[in-house]
HTML snippet that shows the backbone in 3Dmol.js (N, CA, C, O; Angstrom):
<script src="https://3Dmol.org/build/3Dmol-min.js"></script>
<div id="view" style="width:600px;height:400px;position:relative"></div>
<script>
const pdb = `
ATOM      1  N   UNK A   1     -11.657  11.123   3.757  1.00  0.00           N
ATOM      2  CA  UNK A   1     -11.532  10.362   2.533  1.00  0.00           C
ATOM      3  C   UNK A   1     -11.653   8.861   2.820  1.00  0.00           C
ATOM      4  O   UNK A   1     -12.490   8.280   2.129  1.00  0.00           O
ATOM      5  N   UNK A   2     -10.924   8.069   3.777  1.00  0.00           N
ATOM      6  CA  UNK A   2     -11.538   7.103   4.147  1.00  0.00           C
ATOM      7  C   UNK A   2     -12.373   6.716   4.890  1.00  0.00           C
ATOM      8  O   UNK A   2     -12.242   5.531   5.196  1.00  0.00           O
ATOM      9  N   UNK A   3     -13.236   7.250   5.341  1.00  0.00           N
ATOM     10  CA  UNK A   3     -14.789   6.997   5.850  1.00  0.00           C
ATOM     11  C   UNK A   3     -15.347   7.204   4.274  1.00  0.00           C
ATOM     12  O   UNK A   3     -15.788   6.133   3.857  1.00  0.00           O
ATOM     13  N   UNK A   4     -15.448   8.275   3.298  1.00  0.00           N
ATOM     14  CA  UNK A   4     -15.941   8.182   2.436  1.00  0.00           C
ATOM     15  C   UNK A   4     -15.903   6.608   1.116  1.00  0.00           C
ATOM     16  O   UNK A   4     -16.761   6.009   0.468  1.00  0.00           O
ATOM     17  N   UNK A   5     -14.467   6.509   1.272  1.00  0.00           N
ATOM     18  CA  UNK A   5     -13.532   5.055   0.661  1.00  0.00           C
ATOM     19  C   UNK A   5     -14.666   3.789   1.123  1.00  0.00           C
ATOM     20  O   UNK A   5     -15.334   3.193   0.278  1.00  0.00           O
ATOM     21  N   UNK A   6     -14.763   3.457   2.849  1.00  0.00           N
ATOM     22  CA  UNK A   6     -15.321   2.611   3.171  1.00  0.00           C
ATOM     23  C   UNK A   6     -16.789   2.592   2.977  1.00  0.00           C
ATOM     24  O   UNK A   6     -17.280   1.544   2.558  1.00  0.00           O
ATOM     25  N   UNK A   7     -17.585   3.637   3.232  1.00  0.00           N
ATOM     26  CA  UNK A   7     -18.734   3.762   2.667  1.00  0.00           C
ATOM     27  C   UNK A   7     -18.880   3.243   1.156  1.00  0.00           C
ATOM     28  O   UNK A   7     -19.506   2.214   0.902  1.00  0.00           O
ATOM     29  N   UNK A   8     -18.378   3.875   0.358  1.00  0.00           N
ATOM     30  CA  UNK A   8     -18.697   3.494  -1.269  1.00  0.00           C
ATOM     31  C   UNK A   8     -18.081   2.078  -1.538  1.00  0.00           C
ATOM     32  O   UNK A   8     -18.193   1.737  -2.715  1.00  0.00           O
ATOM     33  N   UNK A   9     -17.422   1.126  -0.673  1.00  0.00           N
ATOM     34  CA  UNK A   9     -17.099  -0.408  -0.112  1.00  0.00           C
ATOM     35  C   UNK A   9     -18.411  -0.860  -0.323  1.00  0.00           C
ATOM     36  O   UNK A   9     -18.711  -1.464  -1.353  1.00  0.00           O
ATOM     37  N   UNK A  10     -19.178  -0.628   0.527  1.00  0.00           N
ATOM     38  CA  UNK A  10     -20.357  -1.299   0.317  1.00  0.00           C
ATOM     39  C   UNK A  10     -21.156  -1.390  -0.889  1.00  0.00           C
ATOM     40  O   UNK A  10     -22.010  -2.276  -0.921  1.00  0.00           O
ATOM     41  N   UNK A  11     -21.058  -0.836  -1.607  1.00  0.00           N
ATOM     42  CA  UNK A  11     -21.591  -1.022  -2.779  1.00  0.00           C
ATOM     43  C   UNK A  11     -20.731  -0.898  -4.276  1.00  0.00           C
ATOM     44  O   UNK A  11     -21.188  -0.801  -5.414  1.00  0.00           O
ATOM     45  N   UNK A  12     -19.476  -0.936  -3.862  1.00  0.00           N
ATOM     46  CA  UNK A  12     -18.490  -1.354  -5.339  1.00  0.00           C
ATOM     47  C   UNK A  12     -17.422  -1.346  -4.655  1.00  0.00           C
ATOM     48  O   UNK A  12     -17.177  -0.504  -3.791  1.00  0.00           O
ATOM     49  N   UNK A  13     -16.584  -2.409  -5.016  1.00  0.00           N
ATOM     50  CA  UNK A  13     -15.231  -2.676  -4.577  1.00  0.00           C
ATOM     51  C   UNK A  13     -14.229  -1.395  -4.551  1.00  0.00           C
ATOM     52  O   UNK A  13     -14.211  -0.507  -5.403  1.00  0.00           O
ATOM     53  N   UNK A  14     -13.479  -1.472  -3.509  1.00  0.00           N
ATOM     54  CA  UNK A  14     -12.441   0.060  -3.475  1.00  0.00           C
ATOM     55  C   UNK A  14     -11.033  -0.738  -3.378  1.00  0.00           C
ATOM     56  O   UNK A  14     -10.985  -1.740  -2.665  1.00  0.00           O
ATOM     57  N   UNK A  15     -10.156  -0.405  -3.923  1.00  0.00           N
ATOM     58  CA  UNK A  15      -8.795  -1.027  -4.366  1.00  0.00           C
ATOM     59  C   UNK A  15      -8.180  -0.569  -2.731  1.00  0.00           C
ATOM     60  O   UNK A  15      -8.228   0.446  -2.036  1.00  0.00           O
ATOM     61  N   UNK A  16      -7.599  -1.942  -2.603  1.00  0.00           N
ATOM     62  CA  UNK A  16      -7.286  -2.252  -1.381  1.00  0.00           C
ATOM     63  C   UNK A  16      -5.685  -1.352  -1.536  1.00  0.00           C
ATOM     64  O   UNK A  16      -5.561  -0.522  -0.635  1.00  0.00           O
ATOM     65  N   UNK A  17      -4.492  -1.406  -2.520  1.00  0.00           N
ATOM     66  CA  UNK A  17      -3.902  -0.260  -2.948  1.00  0.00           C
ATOM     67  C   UNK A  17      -4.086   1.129  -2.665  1.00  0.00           C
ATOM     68  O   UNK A  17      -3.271   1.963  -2.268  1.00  0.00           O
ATOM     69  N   UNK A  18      -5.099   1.214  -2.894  1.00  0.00           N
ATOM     70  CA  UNK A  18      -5.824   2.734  -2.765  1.00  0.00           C
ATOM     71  C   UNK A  18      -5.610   3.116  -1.557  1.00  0.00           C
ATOM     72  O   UNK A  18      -4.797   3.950  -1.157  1.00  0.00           O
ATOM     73  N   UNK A  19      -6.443   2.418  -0.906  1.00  0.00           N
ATOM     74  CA  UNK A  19      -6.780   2.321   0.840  1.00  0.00           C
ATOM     75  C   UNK A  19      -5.349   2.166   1.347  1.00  0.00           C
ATOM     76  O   UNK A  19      -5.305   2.510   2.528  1.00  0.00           O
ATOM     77  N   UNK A  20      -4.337   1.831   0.948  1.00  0.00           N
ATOM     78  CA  UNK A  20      -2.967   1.788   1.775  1.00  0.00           C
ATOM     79  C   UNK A  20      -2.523   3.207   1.425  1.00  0.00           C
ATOM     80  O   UNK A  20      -2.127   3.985   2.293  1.00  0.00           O
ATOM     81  N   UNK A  21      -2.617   3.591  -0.149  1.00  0.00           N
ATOM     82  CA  UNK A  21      -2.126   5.057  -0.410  1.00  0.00           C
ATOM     83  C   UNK A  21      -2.432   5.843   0.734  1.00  0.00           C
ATOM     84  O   UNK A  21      -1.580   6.323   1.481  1.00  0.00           O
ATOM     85  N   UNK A  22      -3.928   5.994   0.887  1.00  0.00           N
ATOM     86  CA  UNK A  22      -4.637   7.106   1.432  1.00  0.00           C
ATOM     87  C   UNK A  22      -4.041   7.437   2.825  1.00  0.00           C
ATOM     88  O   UNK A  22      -3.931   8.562   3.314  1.00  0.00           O
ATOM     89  N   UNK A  23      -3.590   5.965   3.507  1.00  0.00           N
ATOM     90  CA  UNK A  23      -3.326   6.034   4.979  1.00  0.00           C
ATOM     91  C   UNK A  23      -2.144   6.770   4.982  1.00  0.00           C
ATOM     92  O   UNK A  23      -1.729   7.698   5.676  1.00  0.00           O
ATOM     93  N   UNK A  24      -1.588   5.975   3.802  1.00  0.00           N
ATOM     94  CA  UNK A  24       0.106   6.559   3.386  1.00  0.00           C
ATOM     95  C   UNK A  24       0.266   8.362   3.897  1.00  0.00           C
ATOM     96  O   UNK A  24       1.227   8.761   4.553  1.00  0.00           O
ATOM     97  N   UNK A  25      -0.801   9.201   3.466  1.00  0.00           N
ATOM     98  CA  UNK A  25      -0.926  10.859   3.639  1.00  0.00           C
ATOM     99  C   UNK A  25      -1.614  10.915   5.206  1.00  0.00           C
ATOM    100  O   UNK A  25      -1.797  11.997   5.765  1.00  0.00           O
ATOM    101  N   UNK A  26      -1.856  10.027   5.638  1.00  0.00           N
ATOM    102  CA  UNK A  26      -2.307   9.996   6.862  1.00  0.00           C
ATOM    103  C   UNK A  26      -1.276  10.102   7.942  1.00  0.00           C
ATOM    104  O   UNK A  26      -1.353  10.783   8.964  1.00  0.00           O
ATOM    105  N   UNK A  27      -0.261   9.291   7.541  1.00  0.00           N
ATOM    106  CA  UNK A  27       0.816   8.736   8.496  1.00  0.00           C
ATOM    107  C   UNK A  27       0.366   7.719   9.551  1.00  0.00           C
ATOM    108  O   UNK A  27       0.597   7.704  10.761  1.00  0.00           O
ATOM    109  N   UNK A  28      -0.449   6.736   8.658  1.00  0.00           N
ATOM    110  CA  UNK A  28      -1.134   5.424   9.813  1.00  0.00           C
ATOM    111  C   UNK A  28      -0.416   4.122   8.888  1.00  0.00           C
ATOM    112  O   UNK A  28      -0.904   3.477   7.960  1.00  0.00           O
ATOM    113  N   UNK A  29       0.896   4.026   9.521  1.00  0.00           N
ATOM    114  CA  UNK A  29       1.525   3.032   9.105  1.00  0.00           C
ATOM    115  C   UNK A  29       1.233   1.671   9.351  1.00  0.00           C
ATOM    116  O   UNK A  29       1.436   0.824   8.482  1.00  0.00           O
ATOM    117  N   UNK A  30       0.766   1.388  10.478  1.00  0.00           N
ATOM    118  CA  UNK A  30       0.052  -0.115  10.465  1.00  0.00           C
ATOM    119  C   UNK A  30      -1.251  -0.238   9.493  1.00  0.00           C
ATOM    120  O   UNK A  30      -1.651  -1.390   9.322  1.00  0.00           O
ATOM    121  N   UNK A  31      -1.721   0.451   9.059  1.00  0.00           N
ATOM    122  CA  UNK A  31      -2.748   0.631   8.248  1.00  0.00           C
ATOM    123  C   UNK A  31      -2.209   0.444   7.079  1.00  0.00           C
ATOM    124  O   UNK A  31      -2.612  -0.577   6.521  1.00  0.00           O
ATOM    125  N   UNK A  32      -1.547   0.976   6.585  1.00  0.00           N
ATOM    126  CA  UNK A  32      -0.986   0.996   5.159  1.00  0.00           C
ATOM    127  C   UNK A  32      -0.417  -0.283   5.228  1.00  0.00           C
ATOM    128  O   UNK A  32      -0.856  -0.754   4.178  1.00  0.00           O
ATOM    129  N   UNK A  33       0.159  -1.043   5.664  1.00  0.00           N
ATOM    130  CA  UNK A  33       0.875  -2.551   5.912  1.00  0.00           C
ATOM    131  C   UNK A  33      -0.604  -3.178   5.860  1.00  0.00           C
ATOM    132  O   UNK A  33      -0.571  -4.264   5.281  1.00  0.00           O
ATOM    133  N   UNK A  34      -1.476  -2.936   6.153  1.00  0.00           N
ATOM    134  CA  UNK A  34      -2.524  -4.175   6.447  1.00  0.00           C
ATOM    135  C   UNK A  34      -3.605  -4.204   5.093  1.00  0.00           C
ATOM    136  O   UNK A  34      -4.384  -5.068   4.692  1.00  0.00           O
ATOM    137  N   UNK A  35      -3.156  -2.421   4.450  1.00  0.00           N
ATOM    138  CA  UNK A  35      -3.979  -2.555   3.293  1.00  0.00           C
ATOM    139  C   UNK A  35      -2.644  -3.352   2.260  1.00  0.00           C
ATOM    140  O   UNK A  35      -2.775  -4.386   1.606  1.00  0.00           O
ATOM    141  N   UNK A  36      -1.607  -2.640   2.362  1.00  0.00           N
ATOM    142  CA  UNK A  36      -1.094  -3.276   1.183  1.00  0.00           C
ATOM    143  C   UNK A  36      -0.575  -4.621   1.063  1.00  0.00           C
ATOM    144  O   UNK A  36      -0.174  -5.194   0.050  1.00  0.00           O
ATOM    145  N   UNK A  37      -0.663  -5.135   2.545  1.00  0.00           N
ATOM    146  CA  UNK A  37      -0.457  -6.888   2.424  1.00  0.00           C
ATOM    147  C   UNK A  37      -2.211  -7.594   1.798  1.00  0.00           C
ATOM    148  O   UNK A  37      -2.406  -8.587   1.096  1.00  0.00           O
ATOM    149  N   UNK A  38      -2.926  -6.911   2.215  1.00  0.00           N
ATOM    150  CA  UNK A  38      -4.290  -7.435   1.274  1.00  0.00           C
ATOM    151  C   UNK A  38      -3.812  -7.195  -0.315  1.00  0.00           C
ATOM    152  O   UNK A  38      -4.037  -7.880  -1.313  1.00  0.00           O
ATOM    153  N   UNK A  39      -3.270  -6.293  -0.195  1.00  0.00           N
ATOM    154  CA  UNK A  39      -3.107  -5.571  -2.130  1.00  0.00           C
ATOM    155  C   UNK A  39      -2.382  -7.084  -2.813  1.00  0.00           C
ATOM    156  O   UNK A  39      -2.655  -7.674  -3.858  1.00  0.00           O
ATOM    157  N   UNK A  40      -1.089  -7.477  -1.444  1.00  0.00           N
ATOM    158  CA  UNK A  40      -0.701  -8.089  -2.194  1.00  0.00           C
ATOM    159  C   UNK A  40      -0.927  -9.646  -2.284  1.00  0.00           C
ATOM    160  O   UNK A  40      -0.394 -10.468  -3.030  1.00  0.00           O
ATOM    161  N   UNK A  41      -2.075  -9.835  -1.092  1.00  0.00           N
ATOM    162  CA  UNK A  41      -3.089 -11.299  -1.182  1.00  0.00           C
ATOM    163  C   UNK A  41      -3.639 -11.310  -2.152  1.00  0.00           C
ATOM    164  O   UNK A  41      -3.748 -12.422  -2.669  1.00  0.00           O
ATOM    165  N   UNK A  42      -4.382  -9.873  -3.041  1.00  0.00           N
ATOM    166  CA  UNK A  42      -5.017 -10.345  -3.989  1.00  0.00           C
ATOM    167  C   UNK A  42      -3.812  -9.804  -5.372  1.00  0.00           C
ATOM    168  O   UNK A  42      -4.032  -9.519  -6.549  1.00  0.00           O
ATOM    169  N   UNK A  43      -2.890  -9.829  -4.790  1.00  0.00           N
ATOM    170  CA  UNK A  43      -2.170  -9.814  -6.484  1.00  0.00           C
ATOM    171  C   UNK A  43      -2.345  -8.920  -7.034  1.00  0.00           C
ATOM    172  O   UNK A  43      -2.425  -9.170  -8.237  1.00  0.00           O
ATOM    173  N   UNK A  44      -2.489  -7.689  -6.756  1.00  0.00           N
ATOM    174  CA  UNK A  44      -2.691  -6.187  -7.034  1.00  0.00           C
ATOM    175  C   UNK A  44      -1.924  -5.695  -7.926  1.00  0.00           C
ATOM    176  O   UNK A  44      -0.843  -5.363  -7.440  1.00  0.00           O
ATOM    177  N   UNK A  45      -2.070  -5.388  -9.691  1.00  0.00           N
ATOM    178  CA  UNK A  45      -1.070  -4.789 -10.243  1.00  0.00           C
ATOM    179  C   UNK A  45       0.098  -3.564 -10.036  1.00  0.00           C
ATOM    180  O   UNK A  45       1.301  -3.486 -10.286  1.00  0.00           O
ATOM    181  N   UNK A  46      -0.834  -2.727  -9.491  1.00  0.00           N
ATOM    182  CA  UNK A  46      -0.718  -1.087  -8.670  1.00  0.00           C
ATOM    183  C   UNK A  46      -0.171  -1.265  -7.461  1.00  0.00           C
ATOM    184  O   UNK A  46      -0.231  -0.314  -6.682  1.00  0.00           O
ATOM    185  N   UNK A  47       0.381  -2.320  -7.096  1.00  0.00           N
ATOM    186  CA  UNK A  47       1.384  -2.804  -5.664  1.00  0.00           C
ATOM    187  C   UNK A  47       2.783  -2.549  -6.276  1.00  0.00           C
ATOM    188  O   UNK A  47       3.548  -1.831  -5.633  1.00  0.00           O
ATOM    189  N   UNK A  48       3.163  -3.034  -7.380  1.00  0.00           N
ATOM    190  CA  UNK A  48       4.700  -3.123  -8.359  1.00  0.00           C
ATOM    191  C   UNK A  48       4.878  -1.824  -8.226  1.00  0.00           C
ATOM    192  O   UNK A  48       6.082  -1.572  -8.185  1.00  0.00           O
ATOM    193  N   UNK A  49       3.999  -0.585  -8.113  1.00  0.00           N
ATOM    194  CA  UNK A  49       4.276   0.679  -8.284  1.00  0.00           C
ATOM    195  C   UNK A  49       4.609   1.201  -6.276  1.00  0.00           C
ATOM    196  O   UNK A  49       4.967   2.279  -5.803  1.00  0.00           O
ATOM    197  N   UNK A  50       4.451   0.560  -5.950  1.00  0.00           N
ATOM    198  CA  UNK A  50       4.891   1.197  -4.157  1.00  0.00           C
ATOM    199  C   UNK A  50       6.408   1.607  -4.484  1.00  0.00           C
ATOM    200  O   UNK A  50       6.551   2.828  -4.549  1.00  0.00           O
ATOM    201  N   UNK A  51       7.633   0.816  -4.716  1.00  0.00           N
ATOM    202  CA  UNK A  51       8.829   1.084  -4.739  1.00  0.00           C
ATOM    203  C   UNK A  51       9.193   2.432  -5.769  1.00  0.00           C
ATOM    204  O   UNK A  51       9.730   3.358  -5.161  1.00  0.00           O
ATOM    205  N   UNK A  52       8.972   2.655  -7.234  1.00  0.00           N
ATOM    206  CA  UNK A  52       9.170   3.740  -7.176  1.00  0.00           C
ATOM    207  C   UNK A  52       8.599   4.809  -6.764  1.00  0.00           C
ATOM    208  O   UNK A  52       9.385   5.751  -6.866  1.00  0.00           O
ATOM    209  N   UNK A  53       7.437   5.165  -6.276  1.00  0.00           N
ATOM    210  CA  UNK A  53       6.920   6.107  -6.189  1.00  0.00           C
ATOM    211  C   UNK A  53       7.397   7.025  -4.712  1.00  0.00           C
ATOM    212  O   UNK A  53       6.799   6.793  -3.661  1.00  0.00           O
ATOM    213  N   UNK A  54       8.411   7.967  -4.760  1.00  0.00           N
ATOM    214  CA  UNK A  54       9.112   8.676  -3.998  1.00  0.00           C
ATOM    215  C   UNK A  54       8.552   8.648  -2.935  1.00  0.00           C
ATOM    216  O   UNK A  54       8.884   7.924  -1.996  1.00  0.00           O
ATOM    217  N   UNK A  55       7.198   9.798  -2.948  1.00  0.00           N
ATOM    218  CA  UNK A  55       6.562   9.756  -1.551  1.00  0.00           C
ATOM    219  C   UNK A  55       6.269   8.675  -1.016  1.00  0.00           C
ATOM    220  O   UNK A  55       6.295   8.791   0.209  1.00  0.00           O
ATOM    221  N   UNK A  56       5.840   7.068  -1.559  1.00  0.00           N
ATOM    222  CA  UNK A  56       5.736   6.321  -0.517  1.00  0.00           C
ATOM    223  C   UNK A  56       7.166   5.459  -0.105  1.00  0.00           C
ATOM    224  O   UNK A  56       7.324   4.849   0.953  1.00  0.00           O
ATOM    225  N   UNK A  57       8.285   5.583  -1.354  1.00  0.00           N
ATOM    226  CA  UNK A  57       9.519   4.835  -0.055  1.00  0.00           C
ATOM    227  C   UNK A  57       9.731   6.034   0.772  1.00  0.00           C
ATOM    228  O   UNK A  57       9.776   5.889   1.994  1.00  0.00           O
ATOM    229  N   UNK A  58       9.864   7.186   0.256  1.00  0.00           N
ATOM    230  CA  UNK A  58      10.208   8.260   1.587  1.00  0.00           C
ATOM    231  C   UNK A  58       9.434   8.228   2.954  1.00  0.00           C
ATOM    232  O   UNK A  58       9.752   8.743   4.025  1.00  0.00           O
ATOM    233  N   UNK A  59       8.345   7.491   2.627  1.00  0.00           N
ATOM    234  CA  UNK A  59       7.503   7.438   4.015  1.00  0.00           C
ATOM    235  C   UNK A  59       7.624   6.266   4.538  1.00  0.00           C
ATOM    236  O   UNK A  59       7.408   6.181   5.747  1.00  0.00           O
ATOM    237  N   UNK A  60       7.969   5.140   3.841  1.00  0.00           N
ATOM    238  CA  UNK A  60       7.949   3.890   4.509  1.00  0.00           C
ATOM    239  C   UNK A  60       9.596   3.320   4.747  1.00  0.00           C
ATOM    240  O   UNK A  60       9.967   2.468   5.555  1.00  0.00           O
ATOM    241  N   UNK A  61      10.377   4.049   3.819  1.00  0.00           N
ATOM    242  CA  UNK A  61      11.534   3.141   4.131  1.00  0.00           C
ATOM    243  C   UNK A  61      12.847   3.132   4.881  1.00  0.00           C
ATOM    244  O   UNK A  61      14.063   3.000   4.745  1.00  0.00           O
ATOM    245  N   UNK A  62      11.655   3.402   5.953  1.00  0.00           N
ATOM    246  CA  UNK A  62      12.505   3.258   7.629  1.00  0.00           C
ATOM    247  C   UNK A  62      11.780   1.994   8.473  1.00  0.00           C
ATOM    248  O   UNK A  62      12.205   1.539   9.535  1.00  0.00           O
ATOM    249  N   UNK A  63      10.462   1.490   7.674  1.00  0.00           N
ATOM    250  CA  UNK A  63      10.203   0.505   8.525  1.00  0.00           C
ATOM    251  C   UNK A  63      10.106  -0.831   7.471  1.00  0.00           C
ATOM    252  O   UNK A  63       9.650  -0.894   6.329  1.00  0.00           O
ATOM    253  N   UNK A  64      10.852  -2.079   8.506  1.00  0.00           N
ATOM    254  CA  UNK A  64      11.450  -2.920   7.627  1.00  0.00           C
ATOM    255  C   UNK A  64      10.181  -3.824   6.931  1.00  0.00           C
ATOM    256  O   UNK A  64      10.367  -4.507   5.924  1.00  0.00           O
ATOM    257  N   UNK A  65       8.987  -3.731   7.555  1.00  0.00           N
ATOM    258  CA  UNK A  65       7.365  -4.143   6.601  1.00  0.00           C
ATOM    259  C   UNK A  65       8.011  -3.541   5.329  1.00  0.00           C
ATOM    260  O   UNK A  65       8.660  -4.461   4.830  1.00  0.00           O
ATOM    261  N   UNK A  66       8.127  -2.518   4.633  1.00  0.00           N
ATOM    262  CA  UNK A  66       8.386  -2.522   3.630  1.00  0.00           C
ATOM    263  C   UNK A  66       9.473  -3.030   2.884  1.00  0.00           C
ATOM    264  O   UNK A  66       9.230  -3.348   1.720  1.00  0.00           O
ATOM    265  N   UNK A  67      10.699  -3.180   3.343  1.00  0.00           N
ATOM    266  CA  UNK A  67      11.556  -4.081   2.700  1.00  0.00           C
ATOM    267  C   UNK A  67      11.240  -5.622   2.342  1.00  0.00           C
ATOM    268  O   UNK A  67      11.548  -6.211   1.306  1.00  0.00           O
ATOM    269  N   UNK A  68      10.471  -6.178   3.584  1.00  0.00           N
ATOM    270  CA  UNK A  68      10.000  -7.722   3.644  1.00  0.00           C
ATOM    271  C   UNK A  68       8.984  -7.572   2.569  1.00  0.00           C
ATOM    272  O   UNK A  68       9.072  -8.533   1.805  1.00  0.00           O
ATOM    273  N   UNK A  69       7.737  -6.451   2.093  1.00  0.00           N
ATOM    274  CA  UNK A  69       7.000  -6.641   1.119  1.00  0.00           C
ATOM    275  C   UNK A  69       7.772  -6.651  -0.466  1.00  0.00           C
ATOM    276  O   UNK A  69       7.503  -7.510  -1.305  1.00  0.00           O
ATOM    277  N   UNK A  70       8.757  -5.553  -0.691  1.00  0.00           N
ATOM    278  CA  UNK A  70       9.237  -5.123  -1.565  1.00  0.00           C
ATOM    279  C   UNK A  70       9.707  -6.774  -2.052  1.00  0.00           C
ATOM    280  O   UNK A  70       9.463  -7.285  -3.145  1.00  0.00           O
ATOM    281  N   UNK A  71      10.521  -7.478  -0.767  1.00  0.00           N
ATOM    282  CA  UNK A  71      10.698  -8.464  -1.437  1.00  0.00           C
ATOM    283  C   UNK A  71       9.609  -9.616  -2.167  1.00  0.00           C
ATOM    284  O   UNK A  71       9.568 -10.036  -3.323  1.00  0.00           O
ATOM    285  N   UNK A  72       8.926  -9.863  -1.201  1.00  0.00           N
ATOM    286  CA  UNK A  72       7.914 -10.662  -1.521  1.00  0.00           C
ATOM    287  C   UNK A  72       7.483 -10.642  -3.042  1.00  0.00           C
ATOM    288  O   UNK A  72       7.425 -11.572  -3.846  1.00  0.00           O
ATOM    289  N   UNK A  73       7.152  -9.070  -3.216  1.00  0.00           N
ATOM    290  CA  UNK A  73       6.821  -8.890  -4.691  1.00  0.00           C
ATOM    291  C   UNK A  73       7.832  -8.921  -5.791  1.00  0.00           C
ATOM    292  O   UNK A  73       7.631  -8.932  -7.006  1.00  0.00           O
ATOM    293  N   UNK A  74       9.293  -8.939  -4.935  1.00  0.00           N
ATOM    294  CA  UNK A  74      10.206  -9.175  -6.184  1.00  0.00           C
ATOM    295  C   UNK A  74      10.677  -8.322  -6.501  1.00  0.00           C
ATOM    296  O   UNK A  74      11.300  -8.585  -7.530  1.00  0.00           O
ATOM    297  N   UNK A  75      10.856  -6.663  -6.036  1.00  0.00           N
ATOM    298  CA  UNK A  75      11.271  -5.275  -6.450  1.00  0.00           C
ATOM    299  C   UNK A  75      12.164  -5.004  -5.879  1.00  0.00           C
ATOM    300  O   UNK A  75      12.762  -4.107  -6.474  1.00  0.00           O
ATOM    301  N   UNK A  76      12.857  -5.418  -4.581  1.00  0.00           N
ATOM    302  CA  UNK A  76      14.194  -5.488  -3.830  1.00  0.00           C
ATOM    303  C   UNK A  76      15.168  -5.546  -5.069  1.00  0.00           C
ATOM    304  O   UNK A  76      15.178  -6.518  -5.824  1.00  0.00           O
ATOM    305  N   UNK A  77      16.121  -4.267  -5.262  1.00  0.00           N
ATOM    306  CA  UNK A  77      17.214  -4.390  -5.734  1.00  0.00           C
ATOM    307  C   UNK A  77      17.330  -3.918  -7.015  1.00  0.00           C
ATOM    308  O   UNK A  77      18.378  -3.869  -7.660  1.00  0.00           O
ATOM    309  N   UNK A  78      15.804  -3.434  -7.522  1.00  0.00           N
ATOM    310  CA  UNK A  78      15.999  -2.749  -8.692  1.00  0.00           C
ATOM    311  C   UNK A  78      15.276  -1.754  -8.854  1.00  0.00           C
ATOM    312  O   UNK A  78      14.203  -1.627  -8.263  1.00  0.00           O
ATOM    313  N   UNK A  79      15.936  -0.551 -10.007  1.00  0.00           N
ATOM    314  CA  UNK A  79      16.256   0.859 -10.088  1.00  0.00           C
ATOM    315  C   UNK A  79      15.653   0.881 -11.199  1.00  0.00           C
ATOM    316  O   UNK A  79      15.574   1.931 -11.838  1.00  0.00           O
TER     317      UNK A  79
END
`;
const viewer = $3Dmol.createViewer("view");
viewer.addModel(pdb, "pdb");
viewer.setStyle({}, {cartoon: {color: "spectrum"}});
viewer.zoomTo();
viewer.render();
</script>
């Protein structure tokens, strides 16, 4: 899926979000940090959605990249 993702890159933009999800089912955690700190260089609406969405704090929130993003975007601390 991401060889396919990066391929169709070249010829229409692929949500840098996306590309962190995908790694997310991968279990390539430096990957997912490097897509979703792009997500959140470009101000990504679909970034606000990382914190609730179960499967990805269940996968990420043992490593503290995600607390430092959560904050950044402002979602630290609310339910």
């Amino acid at each position: 899926m991401i060889k396919e993702s990066l391929e169709l890159s070249k010829h229409r933009p692929i949500s840098s979000f996306f590309m962190g999800m995908i790694n997310i089912g991968l279990g390539k955690k430096d990957q997912v940090f490097a897509w979703l700190e792009e997500a959140f260089l470009e101000r990504k609406p679909l970034l606000m959605q990382a914190r609730p969405d179960p499967i990805v704090q269940y996968r990420l929130q043992t490593d503290p990249r995600y607390y430092d993003l959560l904050r950044r975007i402002g979602s630290v601390g609310e339910e």
